[in-house]
C-alpha positions in Angstrom: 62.2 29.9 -21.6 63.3 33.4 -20.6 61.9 35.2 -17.7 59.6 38.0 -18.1 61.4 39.7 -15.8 64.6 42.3 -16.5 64.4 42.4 -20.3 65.7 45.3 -21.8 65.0 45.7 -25.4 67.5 48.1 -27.0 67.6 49.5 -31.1 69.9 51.9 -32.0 70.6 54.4 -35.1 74.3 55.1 -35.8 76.2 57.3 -38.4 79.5 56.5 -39.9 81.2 57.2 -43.1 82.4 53.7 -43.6 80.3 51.7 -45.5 79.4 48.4 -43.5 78.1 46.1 -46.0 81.6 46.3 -47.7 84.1 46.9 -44.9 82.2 45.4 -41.9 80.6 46.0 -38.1 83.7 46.3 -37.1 85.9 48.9 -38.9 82.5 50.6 -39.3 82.5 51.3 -35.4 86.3 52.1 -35.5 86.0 54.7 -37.8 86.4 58.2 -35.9 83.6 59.6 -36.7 81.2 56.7 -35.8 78.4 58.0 -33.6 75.2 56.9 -31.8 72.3 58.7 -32.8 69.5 57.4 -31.6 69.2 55.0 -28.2 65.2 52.8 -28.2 64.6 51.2 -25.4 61.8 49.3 -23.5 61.8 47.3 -20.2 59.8 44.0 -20.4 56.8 45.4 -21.3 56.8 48.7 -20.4 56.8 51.7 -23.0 59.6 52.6 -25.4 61.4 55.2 -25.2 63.5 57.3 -27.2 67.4 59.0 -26.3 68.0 61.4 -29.1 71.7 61.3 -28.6 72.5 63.2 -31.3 70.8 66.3 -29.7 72.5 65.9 -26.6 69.9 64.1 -24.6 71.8 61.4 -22.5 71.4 58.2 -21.3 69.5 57.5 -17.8 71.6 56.2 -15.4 69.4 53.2 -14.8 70.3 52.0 -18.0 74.1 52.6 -18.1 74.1 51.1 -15.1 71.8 47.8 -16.4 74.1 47.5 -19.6 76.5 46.3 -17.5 74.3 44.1 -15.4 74.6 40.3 -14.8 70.7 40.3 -13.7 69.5 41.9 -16.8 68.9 40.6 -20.3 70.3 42.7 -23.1 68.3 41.8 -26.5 68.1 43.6 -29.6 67.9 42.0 -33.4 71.3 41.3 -34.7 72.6 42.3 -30.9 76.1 42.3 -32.3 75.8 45.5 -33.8 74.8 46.7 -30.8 77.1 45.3 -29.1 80.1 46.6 -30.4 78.6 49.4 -31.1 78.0 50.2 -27.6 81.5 49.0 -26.9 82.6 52.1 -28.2 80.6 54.0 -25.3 80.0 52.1 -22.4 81.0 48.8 -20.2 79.5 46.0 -22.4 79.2 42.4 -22.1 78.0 39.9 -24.7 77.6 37.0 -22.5 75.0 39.2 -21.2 73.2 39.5 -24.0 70.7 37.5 -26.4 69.4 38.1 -30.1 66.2 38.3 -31.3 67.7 37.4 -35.0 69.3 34.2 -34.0 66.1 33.6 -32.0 64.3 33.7 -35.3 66.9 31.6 -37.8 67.0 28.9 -35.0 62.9 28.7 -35.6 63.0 28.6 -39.3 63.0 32.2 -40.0 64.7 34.8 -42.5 67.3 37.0 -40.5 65.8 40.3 -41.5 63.7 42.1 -39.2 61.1 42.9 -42.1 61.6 39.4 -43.3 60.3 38.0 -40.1 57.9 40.6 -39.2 56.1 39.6 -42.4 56.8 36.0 -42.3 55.4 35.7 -39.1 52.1 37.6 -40.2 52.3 40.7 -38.1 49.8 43.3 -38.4 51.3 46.6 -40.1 51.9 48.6 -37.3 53.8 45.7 -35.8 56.4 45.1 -39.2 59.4 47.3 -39.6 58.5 50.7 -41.0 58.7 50.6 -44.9 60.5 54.0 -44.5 63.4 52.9 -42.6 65.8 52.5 -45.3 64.9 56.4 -47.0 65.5 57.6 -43.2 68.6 55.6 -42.7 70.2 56.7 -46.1 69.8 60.8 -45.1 70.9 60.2 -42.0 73.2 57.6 -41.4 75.7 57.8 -44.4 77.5 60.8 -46.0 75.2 62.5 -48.4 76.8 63.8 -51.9 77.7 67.2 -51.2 75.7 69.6 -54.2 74.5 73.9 -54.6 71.0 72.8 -53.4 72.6 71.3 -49.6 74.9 73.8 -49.7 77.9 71.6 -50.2 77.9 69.1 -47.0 78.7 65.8 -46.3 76.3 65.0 -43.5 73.0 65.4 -43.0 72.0 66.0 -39.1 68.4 66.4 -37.4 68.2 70.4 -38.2 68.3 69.3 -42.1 64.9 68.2 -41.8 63.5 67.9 -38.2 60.8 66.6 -40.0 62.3 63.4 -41.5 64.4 63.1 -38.1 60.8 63.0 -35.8 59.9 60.2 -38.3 63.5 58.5 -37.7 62.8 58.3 -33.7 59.6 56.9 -34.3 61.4 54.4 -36.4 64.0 53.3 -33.8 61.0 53.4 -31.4 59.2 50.6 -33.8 62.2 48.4 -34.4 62.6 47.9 -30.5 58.0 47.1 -30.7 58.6 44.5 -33.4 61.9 42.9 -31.9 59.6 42.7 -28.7 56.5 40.9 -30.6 59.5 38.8 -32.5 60.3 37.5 -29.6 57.1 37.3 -27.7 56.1 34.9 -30.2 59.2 32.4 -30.1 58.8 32.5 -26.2 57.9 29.1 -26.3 60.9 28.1 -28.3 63.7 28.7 -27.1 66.9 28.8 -28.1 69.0 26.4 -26.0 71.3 27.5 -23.0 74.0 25.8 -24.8 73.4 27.9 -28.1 73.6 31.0 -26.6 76.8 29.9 -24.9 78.0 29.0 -28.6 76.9 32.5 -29.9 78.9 34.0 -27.8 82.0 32.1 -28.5 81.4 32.9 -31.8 81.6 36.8 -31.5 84.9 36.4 -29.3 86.1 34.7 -32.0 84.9 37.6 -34.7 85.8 39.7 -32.9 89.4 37.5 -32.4 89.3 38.2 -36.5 92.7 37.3 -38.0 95.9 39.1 -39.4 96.2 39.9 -43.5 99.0 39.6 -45.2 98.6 43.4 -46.9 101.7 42.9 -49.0 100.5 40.1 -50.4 97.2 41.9 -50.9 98.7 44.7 -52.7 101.1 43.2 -54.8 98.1 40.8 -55.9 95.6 43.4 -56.5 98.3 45.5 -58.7 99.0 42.1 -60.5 95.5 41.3 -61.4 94.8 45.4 -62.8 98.0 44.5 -65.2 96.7 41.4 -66.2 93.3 42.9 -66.8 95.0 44.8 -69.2 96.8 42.7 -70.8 94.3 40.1 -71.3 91.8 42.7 -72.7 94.1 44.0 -75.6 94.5 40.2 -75.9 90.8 40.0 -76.3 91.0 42.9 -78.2 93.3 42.3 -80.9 92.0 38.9 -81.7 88.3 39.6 -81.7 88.3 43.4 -82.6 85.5 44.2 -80.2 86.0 48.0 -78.4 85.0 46.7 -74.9 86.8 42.9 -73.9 85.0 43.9 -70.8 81.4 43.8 -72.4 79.6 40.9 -72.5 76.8 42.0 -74.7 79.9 42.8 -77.3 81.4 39.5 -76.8 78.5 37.4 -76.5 77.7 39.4 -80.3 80.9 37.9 -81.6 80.8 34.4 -80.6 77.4 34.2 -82.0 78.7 35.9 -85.7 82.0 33.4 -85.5 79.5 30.6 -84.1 76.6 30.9 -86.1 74.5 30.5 -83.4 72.8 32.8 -80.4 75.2 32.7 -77.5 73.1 34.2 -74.7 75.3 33.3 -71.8 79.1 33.5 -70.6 79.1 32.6 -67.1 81.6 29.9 -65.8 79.7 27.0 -66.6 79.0 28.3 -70.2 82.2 28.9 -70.8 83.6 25.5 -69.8 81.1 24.1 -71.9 81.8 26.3 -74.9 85.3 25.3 -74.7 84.9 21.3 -74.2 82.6 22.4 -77.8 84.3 20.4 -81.1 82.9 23.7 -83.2 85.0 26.0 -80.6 88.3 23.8 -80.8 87.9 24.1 -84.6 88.2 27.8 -84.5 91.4 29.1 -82.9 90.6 32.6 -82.9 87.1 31.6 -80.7 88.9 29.0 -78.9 91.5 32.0 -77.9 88.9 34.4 -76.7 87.1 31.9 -74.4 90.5 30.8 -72.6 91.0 34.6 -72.2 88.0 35.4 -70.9 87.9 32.3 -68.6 90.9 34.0 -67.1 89.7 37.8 -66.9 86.5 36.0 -65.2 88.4 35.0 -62.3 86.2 36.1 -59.2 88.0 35.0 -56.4 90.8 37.7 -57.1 87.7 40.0 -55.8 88.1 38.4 -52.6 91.4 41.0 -52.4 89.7 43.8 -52.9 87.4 42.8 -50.0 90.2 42.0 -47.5 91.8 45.2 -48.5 88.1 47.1 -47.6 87.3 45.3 -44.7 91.1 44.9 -43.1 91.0 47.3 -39.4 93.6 49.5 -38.3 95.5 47.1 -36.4 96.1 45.1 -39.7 93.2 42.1 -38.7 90.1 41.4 -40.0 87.1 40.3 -38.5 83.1 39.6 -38.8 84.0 36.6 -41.1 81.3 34.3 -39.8 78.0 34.8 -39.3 76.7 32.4 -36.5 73.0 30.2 -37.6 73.8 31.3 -41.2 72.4 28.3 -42.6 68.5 28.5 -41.9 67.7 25.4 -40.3 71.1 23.7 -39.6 72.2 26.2 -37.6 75.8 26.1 -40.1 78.0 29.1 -40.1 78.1 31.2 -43.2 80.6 33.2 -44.3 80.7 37.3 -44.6 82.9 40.0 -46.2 85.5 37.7 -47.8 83.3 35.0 -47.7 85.7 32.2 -46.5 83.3 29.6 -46.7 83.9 30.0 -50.8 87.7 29.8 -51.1 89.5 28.3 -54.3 92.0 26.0 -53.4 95.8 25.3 -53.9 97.2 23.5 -56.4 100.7 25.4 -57.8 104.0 24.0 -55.4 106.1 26.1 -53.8 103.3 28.9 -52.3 105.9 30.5 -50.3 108.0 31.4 -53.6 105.2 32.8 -55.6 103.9 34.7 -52.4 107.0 36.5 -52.6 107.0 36.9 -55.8 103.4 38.3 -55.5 104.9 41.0 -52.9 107.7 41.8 -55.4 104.9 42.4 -58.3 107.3 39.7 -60.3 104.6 39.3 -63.4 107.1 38.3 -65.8 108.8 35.5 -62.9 105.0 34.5 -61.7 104.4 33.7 -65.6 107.5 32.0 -66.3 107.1 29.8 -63.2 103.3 29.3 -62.6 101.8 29.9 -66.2 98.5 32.2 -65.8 98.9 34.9 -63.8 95.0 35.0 -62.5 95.0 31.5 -61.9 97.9 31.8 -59.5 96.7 34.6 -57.5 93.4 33.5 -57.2 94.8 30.3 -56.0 97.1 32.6 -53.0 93.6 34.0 -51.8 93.6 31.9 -48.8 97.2 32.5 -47.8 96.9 36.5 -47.0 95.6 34.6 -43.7 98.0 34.6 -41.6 99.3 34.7 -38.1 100.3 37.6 -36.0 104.0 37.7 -35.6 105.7 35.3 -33.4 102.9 33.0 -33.7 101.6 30.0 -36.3 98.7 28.9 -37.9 97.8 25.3 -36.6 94.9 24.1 -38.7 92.4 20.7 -38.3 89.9 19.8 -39.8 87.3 16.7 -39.6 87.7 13.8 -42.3 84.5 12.6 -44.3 82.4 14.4 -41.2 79.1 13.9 -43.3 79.8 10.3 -44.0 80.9 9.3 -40.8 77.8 11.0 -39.3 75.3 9.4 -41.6 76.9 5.6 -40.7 76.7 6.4 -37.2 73.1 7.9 -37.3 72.2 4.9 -40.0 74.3 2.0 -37.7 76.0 1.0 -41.2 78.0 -1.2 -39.2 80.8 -1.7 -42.0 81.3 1.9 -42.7 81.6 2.5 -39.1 84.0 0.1 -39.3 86.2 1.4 -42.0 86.3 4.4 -39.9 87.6 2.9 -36.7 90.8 1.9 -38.9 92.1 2.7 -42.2 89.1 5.3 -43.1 89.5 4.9 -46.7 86.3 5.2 -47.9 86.3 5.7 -51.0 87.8 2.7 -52.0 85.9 0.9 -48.9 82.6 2.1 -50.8 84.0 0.9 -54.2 85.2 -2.7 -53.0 81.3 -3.6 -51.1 80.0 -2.2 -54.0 81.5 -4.1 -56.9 82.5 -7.0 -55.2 86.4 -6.4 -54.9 88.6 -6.6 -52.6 89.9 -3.4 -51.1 93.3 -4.7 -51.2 93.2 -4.3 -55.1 91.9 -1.0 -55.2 95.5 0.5 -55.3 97.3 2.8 -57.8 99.0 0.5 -60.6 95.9 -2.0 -60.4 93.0 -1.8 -62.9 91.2 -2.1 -60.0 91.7 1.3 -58.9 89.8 2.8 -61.4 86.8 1.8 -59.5 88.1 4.1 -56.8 86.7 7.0 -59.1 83.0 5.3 -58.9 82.9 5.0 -54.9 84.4 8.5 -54.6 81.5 10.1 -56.8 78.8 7.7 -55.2 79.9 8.5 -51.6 79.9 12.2 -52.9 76.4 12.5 -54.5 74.2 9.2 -53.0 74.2 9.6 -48.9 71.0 11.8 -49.3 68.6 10.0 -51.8 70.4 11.4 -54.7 70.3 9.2 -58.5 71.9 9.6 -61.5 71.1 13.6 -61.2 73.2 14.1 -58.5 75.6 11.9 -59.9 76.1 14.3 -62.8 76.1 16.9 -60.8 79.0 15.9 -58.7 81.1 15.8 -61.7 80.7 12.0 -62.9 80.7 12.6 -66.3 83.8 15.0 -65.9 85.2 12.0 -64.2 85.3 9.6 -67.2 81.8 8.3 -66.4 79.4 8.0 -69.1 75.3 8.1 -68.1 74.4 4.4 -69.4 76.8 3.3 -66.1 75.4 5.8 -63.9 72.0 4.3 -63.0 74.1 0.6 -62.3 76.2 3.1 -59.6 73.2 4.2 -57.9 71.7 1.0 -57.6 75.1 -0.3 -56.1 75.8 1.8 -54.0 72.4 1.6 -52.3 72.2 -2.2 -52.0 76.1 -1.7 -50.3 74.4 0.9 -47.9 70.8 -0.7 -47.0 70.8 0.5 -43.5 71.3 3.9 -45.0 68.7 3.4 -47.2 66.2 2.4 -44.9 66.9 5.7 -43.0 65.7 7.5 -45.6 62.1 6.3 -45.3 62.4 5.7 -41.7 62.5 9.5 -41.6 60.1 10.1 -44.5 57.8 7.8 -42.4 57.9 9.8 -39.7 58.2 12.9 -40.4 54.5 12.5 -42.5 53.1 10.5 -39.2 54.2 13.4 -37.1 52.9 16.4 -39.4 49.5 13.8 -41.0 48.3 12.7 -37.0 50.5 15.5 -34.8 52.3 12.1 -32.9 55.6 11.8 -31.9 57.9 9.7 -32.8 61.7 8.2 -31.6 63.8 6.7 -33.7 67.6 5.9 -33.1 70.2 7.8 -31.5 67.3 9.9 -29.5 66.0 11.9 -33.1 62.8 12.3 -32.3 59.7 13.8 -34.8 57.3 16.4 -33.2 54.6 19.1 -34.0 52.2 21.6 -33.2 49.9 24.2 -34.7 52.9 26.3 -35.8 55.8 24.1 -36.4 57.2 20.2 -37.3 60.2 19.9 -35.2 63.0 17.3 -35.5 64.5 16.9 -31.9 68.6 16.2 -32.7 70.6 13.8 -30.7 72.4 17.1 -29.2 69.0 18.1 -27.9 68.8 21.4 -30.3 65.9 21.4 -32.9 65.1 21.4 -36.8 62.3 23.7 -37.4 59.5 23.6 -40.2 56.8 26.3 -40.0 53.6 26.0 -41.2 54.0 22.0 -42.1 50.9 20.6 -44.4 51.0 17.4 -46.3 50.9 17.7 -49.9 51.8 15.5 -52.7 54.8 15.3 -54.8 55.5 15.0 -58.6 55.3 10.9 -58.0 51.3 11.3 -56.5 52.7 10.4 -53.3 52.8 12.2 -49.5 55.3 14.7 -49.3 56.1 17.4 -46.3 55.5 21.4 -46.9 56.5 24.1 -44.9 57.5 27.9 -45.0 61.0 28.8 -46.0 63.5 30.5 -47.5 64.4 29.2 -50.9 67.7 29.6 -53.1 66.6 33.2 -53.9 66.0 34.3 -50.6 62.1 34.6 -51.3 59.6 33.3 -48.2 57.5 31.3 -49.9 56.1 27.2 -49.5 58.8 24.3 -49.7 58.8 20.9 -49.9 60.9 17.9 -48.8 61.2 14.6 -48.7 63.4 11.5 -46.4 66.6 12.3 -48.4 66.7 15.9 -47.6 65.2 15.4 -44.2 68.4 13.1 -43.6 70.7 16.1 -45.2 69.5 18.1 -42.6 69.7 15.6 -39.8 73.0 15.1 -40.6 74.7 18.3 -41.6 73.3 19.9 -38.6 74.7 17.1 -36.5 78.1 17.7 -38.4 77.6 21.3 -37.1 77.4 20.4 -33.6 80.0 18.6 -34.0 82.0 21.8 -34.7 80.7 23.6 -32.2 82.0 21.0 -29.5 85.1 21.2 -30.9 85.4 25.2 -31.2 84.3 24.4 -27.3 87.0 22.2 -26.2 89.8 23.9 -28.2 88.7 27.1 -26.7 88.8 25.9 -23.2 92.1 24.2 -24.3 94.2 27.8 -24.7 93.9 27.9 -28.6 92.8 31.3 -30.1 90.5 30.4 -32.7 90.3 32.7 -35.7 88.3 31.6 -37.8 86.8 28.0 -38.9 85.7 26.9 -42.5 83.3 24.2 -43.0 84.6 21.7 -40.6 88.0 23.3 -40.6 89.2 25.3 -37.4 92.3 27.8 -38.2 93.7 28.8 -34.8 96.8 30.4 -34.0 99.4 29.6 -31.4 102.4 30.9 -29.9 105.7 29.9 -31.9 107.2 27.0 -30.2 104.5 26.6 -27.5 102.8 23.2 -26.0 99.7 24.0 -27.9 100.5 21.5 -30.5 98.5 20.4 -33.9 98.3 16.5 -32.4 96.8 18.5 -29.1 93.9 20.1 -31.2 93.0 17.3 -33.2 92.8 15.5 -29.9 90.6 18.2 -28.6 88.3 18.1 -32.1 88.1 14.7 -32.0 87.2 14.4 -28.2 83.0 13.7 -28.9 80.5 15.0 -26.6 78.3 12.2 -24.7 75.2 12.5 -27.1 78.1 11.1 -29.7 79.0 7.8 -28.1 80.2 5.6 -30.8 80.7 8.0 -33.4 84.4 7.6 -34.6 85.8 11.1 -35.2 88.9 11.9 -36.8 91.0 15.0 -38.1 93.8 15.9 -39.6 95.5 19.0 -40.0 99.2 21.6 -40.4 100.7 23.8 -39.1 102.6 27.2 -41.1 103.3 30.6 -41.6 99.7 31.0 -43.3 96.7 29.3 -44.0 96.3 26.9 -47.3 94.5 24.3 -48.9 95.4 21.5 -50.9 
């Protein structure tokens, strides 16, 4: 718990004309023009006060001199704005500081100061002013310069002193509902060892990574030509004015289709494609595989780099630390790197030179679709500074090797203390065959295909469902075999099985009668008035707010809580063993990657970013810091792990890939 004592809450209001949410904290604080307007700050709990900065008030002495202070706390919401924000000013340092947004995702919470301000049932006066993003828009960003402002660009405080005595009040608030944030999280805190991982994680944003801006231009001028071109290709087949307009396209397929087409995402399109009626008509069939090239997204993922990239050529703020609610899983920002398309064309170093040359007509003569190939490059304008490499590692089957060790499936724990072939492993104990003949040129290994999509889709309580939603039926699967896989596959993996309910079991003691309860590897079940927690063998905790006991579409017990669902709306959730397990295990995964970001740290690598359970670090050419010495490093297990087998594998090269 923190001490009461040497707080000092801090919000700030800034101006720059570069626009964060697409370039980034941190070319939006480089940018020259980047100012502090306003400085909010309260000690413990003493009164806020308000520096207007941009009037030429300054900042006390007392609190220049405690922003660099060891003995007092820094905490803001989202701090690392205000930390390198500050940078830009005055002697800061993050392991000095703490967050009252990562506070608030560790308990359950949205990341949104409104969002937890009204999640947690503040009164008015204590939630973020509703005004805040009117306020921020006049003065914080450049204003369209018209006859009526007289032609600016700005807006300052003399504009409308009015509007600006409302913004200090605003700053004033933000630092009063950060305060009560945290005030009512005090008894929940975030672990030492958390904080220490938060602020590894901004070194290591703020580490960011070099671009390849060749590549990134030559790509980007690719993709406009082959805009082009595919449109008139679209064009000339279909007649429509706009290939760009779905509304005109989705008209067309439904007059050559003779039937409503009312969507043309990337699943829709697959599907119409795979359609006997579409392969009939060449002129529809055509359009589709045009458009599923035009509809490449990831070649977007250019245009962000190319925003977001700093003046020294690097870009950084990929990762946002306790992205995924609950977890505590990284997520990914700007370029999103957590969402990368993989590689699958040979020779990348050929047609990333060919990229820099703008070689269409050599790209297309070697690789086929233009598109495809320089979505599938997206991941190599990583790369390292000059002088140094890329090594690469990443964990194998992490989830499944975590779920056997948390389950004690003794023979999976097994496979993974030698050969680790899983996948076959899974296919062999479930159809009775031994792994020997589950080889390429056997029949057998066509079974390979089943324990690959069970292992996949099965380890959290999934059926047939998630079968077919990991791809079986792509696969060559048809449903009838499906429910024979699941059943299978759960009588190989009883232990796993049995986990399931033991947590289920638990969990709706713990939340029904308020007990606590221990099972294996120290995962224990606890609640209180406000929260179900699930103690992890690392010692760090899964929160639920709000838990009731409800019933599920069966008529039996299920957990409830307060959440965020998949559209980002607070509202009432329910679980069950299965996904209670998901999150057991996926958060252990995740501690798992924070010890290793840890220990390779501490071993001299520079870490610049990580992906999943993927660590991309570079090293100087030639140097001791080796890829066998990081996966050493990964793989070394912190004590709460004893007897979990860990391995990783990994590259090394010019710039980062995946295959």
């Amino acid at each position: 718990m923190i001490s009461q004592k040497n707080i000092l809450h801090i919000d700030i209001e800034t101006y720059s004309s570069v626009d964060i949410a697409k370039s980034g904290l941190y070319k939006y604080v480089q940018s020259p023009d980047f100012q502090i307007l306003l400085f909010a700050y309260a000690y413990d709990d003493g009164p806020v006060e308000i520096i207007d900065l941009a009037q030429g008030e300054k900042l006390p002495e007392k609190v220049i001199n405690d922003l660099k202070a060891p003995a007092t706390i820094k905490m803001a919401h989202n701090a690392n704005f205000e930390i390198n924000a500050l940078s830009q000013f005055y002697e800061i340092w993050p392991d000095q500081w703490q967050c009252t947004m990562i506070h608030s995702l560790y308990c359950g919470y949205p990341a949104s100061l409104a969002g937890v301000g009204k999640a947690m049932g503040f009164p008015q006066e204590k939630q973020k002013m509703a005004v805040g993003k009117a306020l921020i828009r006049y003065f914080c960003v450049p204003c369209k310069p018209t006859k009526r402002n007289g032609g600016r660009t700005r807006n300052f405080p003399e504009h409308d002193i009015e509007k600006w005595n409302l913004f200090k009040e605003y700053c004033k608030q933000d630092v009063e509902v950060e305060r009560a944030i945290e005030d009512h999280l005090k008894d929940y805190p975030v672990p030492t060892q958390e904080w220490t991982n938060w602020h590894y994680d901004q070194t290591i944003n703020q580490q960011g990574t070099q671009l390849d801006l060749a590549l990134i231009n030559g790509a980007l001028e690719l993709s406009d030509q082959a805009a082009l071109k595919l449109g008139d290709d679209i064009r000339r087949v279909s007649g429509i004015d706009n290939p760009n307009s779905v509304a005109q396209l989705k008209q067309w397929l439904s007059e050559k289709l003779g039937k409503d087409i009312d969507k043309l995402g990337k699943e829709a399109v697959n599907e119409l494609l795979e359609a006997p009626q579409v392969k009939a008509n060449p002129a529809v069939y055509y359009v589709l595989k045009k458009r599923k090239e035009m509809a490449k997204s990831s070649v977007k993922k250019y245009t962000a780099m190319g925003n977001a990239v700093c003046k020294d050529g690097r870009v950084r703020g990929l990762l946002q630390f306790y992205g995924a609610n609950r977890t505590g899983r990284w997520a990914g920002r700007l370029v999103q790197v957590q969402n990368l398309p993989r590689n699958y064309i040979p020779e990348l170093s050929l047609a990333r030179n060919l990229v820099k040359q703008e070689n269409a007509a050599m790209l297309e003569l070697t690789y086929g679709s233009l598109p495809d190939t320089i979505s599938q490059l997206i991941r190599t304008a990583f790369v390292p500074r000059e002088g140094y490499e890329f090594v690469v590692a990443d964990f194998s089957a992490i989830e499944a090797r975590v779920i056997s060790w948390l389950a004690g499936e003794d023979w999976r724990l097994e496979v993974f203390r030698t050969h680790g072939k899983i996948y076959e492993a899974s296919a062999s104990s479930m159809f009775n065959v031994p792994i020997e003949k589950i080889k390429k040129g056997n029949p057998e290994y066509a079974l390979r295909a089943k324990g690959k999509v069970a292992e996949l889709a099965l380890g959290y309580q999934g059926g047939t469902g998630a079968l077919i939603q990991m791809g079986a039926l792509k696969m060559g699967l048809t449903e009838e075999e499906l429910p024979d896989i699941v059943h299978r596959w759960r009588t190989a993996n009883k232990r796993i099985q049995d986990f399931w309910y033991t947590v289920e079991n638990c969990a709706i003691e713990t939340v029904t009668l308020g007990t606590t309860n221990q099972i294996q590897h120290g995962i224990t079940f606890m609640r209180d008035a406000d929260y179900f927690m699930i103690k992890l063998p690392s010692g760090r905790c899964l929160f639920y707010p709000d838990p009731q006991i409800g019933e599920n579409a069966w008529g039996n017990k299920s957990i409830t809580y307060m959440g965020i669902d998949g559209t980002k709306k607070w509202q009432r959730l329910e679980t069950y063993g299965g996904k209670l397990v998901e999150n057991i295990v996926q958060a252990v995964a995740r501690d798992l990657l924070a010890n290793a970001i840890r220990n390779m740290l501490f071993g001299g690598y520079l870490i610049n970013f990580h992906i999943h359970d993927e660590i991309i670090a570079e090293v100087p050419k030639g140097s001791d810091l080796t890829l066998e010495k990081a996966i050493d490093l990964m793989c070394k297990a912190p004590e709460w792990a004893e007897g979990l087998p860990l391995n990783a594998d990994g590259f090394t090269g010019d710039f980062y890939k995946k295959e």
